[in-house]
N, CA, C and O atoms as a GROMACS GRO file, in nm:
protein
  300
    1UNK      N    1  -3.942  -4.392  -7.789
    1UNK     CA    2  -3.927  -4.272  -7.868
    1UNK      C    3  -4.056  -4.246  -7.942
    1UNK      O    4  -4.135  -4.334  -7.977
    2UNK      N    5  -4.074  -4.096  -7.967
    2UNK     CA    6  -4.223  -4.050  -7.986
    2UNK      C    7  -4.214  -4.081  -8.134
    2UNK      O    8  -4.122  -4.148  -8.181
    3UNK      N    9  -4.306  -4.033  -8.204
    3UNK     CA   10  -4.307  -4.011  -8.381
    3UNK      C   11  -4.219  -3.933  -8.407
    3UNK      O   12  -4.132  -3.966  -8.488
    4UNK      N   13  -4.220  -3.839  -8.361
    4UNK     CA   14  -4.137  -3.725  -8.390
    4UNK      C   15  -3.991  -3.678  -8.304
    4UNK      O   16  -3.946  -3.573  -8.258
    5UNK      N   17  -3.955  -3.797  -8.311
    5UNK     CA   18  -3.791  -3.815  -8.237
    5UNK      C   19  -3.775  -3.784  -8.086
    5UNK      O   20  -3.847  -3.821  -7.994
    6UNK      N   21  -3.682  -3.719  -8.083
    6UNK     CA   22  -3.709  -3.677  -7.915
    6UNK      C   23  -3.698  -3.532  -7.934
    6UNK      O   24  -3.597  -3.462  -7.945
    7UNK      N   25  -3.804  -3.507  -7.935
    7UNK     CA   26  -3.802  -3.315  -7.946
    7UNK      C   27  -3.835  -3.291  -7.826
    7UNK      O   28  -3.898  -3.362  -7.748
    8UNK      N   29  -3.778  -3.161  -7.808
    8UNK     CA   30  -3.826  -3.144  -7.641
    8UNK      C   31  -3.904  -2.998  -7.646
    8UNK      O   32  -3.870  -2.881  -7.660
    9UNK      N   33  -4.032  -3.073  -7.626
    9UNK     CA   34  -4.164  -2.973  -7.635
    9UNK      C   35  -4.162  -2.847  -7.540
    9UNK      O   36  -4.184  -2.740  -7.596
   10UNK      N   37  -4.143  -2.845  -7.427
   10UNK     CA   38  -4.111  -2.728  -7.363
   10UNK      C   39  -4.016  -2.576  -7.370
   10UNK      O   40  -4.013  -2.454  -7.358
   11UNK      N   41  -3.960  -2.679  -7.393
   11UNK     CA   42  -3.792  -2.588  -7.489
   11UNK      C   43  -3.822  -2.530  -7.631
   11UNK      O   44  -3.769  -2.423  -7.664
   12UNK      N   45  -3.906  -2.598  -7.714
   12UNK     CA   46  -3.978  -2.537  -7.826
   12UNK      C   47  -4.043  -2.438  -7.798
   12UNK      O   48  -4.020  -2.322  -7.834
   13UNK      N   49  -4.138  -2.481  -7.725
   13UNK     CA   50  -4.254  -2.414  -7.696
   13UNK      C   51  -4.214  -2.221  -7.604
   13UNK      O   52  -4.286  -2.122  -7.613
   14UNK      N   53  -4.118  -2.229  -7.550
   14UNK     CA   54  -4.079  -2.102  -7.514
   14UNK      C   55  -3.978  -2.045  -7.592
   14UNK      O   56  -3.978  -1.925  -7.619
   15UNK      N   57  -3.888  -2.127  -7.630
   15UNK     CA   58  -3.816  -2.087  -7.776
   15UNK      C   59  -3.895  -1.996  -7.845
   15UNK      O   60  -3.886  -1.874  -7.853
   16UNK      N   61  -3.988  -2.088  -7.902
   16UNK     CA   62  -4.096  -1.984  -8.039
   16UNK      C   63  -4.156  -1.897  -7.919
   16UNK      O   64  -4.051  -1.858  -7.867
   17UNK      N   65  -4.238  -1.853  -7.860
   17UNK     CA   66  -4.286  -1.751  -7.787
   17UNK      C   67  -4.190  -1.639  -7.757
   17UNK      O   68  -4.237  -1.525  -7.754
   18UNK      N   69  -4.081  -1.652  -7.738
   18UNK     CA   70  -3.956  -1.554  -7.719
   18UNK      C   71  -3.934  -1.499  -7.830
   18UNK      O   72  -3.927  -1.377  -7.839
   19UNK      N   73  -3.915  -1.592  -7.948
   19UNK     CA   74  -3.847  -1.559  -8.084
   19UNK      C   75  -3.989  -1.470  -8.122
   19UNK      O   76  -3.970  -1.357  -8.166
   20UNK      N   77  -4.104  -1.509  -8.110
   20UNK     CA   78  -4.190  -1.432  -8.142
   20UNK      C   79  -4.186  -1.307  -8.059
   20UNK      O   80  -4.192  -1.204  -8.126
   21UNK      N   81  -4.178  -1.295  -7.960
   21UNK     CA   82  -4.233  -1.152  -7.880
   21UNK      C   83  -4.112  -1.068  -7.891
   21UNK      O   84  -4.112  -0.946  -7.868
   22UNK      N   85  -3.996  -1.147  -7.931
   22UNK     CA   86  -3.847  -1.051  -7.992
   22UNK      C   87  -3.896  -0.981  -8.096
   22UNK      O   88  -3.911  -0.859  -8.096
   23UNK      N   89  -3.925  -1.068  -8.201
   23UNK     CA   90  -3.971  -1.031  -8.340
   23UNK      C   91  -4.062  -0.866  -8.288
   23UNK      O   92  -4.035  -0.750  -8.317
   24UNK      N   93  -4.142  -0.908  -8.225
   24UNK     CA   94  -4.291  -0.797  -8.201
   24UNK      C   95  -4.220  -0.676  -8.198
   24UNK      O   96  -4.213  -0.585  -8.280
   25UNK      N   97  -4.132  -0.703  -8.011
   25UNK     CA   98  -4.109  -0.544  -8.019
   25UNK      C   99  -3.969  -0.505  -8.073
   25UNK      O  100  -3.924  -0.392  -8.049
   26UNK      N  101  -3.892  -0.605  -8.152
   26UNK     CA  102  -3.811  -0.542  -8.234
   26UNK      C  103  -3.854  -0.444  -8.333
   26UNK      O  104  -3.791  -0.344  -8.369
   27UNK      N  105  -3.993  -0.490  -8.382
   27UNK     CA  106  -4.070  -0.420  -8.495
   27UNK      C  107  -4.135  -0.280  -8.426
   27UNK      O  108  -4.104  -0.166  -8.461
   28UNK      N  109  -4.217  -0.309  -8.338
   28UNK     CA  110  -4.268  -0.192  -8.252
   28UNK      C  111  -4.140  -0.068  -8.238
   28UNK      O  112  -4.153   0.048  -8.276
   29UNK      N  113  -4.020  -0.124  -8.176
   29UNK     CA  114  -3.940  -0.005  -8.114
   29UNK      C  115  -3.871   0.054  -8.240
   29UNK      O  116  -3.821   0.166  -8.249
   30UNK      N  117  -3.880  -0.064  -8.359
   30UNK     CA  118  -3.796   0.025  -8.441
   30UNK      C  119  -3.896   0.121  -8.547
   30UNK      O  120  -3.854   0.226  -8.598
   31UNK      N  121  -4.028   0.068  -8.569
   31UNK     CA  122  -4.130   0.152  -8.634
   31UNK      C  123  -4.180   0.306  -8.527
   31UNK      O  124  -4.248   0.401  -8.567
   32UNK      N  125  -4.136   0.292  -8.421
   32UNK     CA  126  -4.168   0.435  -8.363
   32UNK      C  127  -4.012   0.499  -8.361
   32UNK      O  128  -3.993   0.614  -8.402
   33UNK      N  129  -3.908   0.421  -8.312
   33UNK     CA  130  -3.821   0.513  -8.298
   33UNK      C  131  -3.698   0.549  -8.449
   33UNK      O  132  -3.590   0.607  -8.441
   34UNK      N  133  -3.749   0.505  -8.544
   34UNK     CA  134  -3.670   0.507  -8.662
   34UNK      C  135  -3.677   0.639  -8.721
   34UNK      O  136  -3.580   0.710  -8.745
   35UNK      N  137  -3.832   0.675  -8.750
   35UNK     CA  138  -3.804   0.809  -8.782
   35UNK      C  139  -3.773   0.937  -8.727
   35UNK      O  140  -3.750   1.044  -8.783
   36UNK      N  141  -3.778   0.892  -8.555
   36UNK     CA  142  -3.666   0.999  -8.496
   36UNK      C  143  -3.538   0.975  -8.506
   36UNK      O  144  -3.472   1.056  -8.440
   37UNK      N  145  -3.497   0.925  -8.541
   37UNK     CA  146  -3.311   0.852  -8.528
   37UNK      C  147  -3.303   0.903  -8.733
   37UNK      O  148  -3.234   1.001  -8.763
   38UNK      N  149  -3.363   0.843  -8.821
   38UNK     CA  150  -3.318   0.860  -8.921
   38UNK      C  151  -3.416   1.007  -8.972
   38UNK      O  152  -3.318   1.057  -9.028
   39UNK      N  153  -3.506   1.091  -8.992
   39UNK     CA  154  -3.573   1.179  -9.016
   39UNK      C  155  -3.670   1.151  -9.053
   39UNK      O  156  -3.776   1.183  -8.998
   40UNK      N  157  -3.658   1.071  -9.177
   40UNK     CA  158  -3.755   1.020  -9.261
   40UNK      C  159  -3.714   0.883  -9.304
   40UNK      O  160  -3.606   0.865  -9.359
   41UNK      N  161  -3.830   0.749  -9.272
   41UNK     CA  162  -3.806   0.600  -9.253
   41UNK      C  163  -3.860   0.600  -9.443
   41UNK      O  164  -3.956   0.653  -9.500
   42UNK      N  165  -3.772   0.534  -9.481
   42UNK     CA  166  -3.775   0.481  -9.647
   42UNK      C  167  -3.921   0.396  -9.590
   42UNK      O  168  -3.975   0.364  -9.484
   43UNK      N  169  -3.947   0.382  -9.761
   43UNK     CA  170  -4.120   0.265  -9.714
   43UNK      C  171  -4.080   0.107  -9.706
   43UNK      O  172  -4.154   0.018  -9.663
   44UNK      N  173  -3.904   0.086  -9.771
   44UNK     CA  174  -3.930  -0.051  -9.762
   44UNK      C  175  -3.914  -0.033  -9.567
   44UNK      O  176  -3.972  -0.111  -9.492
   45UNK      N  177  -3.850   0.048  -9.532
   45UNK     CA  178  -3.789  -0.003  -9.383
   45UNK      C  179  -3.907  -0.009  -9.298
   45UNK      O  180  -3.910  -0.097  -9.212
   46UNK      N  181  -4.019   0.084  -9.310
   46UNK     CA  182  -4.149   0.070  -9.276
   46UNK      C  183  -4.192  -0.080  -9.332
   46UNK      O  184  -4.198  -0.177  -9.256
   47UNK      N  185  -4.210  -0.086  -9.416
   47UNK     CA  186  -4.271  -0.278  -9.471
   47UNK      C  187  -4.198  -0.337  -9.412
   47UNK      O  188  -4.284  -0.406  -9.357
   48UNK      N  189  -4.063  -0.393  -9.353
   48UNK     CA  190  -3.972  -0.463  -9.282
   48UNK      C  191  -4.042  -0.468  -9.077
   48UNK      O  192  -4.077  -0.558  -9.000
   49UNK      N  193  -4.032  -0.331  -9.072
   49UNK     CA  194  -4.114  -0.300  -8.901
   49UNK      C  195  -4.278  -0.393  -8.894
   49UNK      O  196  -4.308  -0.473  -8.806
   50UNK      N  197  -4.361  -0.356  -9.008
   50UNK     CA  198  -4.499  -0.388  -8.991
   50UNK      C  199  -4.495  -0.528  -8.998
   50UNK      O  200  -4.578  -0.592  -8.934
   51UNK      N  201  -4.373  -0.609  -9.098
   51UNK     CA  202  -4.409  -0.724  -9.126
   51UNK      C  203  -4.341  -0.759  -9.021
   51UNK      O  204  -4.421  -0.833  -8.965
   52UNK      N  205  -4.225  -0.756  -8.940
   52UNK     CA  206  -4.176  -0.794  -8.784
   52UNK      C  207  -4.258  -0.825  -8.696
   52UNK      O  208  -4.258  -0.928  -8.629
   53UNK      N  209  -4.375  -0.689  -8.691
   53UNK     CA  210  -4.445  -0.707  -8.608
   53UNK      C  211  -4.574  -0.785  -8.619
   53UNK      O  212  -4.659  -0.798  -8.531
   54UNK      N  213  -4.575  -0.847  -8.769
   54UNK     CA  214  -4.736  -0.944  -8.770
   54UNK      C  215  -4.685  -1.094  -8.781
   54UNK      O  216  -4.760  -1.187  -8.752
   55UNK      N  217  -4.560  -1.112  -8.821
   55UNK     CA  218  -4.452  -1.253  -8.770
   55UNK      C  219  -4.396  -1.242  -8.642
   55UNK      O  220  -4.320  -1.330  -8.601
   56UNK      N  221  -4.419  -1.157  -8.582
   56UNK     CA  222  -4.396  -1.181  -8.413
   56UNK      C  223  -4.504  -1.229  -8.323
   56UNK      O  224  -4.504  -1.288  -8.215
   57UNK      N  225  -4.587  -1.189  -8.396
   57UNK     CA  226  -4.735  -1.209  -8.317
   57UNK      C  227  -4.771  -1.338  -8.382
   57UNK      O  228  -4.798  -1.416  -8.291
   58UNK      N  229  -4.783  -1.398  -8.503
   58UNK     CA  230  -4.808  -1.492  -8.555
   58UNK      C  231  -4.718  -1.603  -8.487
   58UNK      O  232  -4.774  -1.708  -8.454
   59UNK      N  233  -4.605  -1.589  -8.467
   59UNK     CA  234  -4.512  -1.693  -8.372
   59UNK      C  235  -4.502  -1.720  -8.268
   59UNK      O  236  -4.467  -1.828  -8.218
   60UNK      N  237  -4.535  -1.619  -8.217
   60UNK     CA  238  -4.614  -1.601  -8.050
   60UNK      C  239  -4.706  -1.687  -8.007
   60UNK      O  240  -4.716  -1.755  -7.905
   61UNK      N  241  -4.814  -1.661  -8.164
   61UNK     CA  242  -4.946  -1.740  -8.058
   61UNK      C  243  -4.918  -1.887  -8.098
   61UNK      O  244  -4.922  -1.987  -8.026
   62UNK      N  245  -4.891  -1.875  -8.227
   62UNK     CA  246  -4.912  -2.005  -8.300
   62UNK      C  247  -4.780  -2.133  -8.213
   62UNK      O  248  -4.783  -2.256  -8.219
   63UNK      N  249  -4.710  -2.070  -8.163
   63UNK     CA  250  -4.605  -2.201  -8.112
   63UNK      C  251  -4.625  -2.232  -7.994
   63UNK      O  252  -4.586  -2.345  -7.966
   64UNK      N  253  -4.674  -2.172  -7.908
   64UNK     CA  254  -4.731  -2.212  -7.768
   64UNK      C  255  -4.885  -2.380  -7.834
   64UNK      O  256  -4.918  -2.496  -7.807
   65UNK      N  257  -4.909  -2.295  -7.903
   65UNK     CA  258  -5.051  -2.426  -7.936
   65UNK      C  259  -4.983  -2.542  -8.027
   65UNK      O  260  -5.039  -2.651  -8.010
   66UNK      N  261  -4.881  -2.544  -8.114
   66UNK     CA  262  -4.857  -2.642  -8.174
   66UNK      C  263  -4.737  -2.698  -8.131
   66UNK      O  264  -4.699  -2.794  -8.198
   67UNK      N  265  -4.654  -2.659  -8.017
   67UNK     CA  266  -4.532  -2.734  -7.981
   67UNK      C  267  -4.633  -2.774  -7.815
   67UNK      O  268  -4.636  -2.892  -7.780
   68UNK      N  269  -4.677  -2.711  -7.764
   68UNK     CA  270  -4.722  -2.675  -7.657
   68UNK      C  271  -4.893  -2.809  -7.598
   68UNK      O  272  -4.931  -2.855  -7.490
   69UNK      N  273  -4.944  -2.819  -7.750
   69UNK     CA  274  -5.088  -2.872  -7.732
   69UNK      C  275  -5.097  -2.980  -7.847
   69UNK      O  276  -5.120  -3.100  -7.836
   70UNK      N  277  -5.077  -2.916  -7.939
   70UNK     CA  278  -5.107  -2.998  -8.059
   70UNK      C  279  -5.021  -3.157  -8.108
   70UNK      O  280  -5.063  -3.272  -8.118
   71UNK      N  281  -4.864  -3.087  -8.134
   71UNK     CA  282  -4.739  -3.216  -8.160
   71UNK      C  283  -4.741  -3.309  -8.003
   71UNK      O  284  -4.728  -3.428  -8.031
   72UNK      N  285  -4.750  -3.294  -7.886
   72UNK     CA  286  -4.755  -3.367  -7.776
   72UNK      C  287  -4.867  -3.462  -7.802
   72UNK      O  288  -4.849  -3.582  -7.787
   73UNK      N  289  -5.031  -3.391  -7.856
   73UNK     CA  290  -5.134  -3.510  -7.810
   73UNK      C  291  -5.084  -3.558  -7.944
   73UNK      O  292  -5.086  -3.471  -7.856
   74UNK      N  293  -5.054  -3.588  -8.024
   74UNK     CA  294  -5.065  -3.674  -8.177
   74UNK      C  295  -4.914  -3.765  -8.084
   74UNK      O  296  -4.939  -3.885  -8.093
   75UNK      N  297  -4.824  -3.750  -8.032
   75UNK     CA  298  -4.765  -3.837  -8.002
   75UNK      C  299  -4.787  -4.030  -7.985
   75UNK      O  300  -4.693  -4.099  -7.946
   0.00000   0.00000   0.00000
């Protein structure tokens, strides 16, 4: 057994890339299509879309390299 129990790095590693690229264009589809559906998007619901979409991308890249490259070689 590794340091870090039996995690299963692969399964992480596309886990977070999914959860991230969900995040993205959850944010994307709902920052373009909100203010056709509602008229006018309130600013927090705009701050909710932008920040979706810079924690989608941040989870994206960042879990492919640290479940993916990083937690495997320190094993």
């Amino acid at each position: 057994m590794g340091r870090y129990g039996s995690l299963d790095y692969p399964k992480l590693t596309k886990g977070g890339f999914l959860l991230g690229l969900t995040l993205f264009l959850a944010g994307a589809i709902g920052g373009a299509f909100a203010p056709a559906v509602l008229g006018s998007t309130p600013g927090w619901l705009s701050t909710v879309f932008v920040d979706m979409e810079a924690v989608g991308i941040l989870l994206g890249l960042l879990s492919p390299i640290v479940f993916g490259v990083v937690l495997p070689l320190t094993e």
